[in-house]
C-alpha positions as CSV (number, residue, x, y, z in Angstrom):
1,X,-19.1,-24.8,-0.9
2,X,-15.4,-26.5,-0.8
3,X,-14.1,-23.3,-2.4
4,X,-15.7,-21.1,0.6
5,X,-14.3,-23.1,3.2
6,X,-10.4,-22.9,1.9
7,X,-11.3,-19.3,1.4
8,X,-12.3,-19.0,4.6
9,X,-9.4,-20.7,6.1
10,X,-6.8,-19.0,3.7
11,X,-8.7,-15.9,5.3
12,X,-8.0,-17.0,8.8
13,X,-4.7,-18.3,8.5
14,X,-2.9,-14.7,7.1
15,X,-5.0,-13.1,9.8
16,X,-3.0,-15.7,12.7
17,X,0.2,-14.3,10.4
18,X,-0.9,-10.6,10.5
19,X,-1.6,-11.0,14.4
20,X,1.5,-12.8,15.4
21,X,3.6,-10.1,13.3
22,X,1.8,-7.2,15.2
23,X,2.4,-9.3,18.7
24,X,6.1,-9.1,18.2
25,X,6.2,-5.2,19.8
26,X,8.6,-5.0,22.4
27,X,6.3,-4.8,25.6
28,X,8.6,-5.5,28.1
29,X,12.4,-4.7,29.5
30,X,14.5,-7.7,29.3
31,X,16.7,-6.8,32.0
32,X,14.1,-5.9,35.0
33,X,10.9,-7.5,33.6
34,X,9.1,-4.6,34.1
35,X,7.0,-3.4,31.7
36,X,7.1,0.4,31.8
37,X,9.4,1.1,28.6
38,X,9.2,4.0,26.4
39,X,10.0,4.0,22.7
40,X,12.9,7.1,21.5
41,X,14.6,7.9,18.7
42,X,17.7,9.8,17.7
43,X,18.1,11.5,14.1
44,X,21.6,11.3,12.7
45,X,22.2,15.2,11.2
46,X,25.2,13.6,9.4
47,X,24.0,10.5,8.4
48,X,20.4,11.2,8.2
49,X,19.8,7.9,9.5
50,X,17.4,7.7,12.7
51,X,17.8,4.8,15.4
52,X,15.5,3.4,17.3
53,X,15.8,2.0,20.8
54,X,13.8,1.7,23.8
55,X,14.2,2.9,27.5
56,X,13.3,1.5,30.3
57,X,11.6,3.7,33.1
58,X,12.0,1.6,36.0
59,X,14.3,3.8,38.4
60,X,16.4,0.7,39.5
61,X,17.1,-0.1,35.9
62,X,17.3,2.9,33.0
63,X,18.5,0.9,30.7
64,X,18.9,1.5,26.9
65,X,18.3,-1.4,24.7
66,X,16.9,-2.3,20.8
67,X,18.4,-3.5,18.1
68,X,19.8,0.6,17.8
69,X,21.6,0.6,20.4
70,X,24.0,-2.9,19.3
């Protein structure tokens, strides 16, 4: 019984770790606050690398930001 109940809160304890990984999407822009972003990418022909950023939609805003565009 002791062994089910610290398997069961081993069990819940990487599920708080899995969540709070997942939770750490980018929802928001930091700039405007507004939360209408959109993900893009660019591909790097020469490089072959491809960066990641996000865009924010907000018309008084259009910012570019991520850790791609540093």
């Amino acid at each position: 019984m002791k062994k089910a109940i610290v398997l069961l809160l081993l069990l819940a304890i990487a599920g708080f770790v899995l969540f709070s990984c997942v939770k750490e999407v980018v929802t928001y822009c930091p700039f405007c606050g507004q939360s209408n972003i959109k993900e893009k990418s660019e591909y790097d022909t020469h490089t072959g690398l491809t960066t990641l950023y996000y865009e924010c939609k907000n018309s008084n805003c259009g910012r570019k930001f991520g850790a791609g565009k540093i």
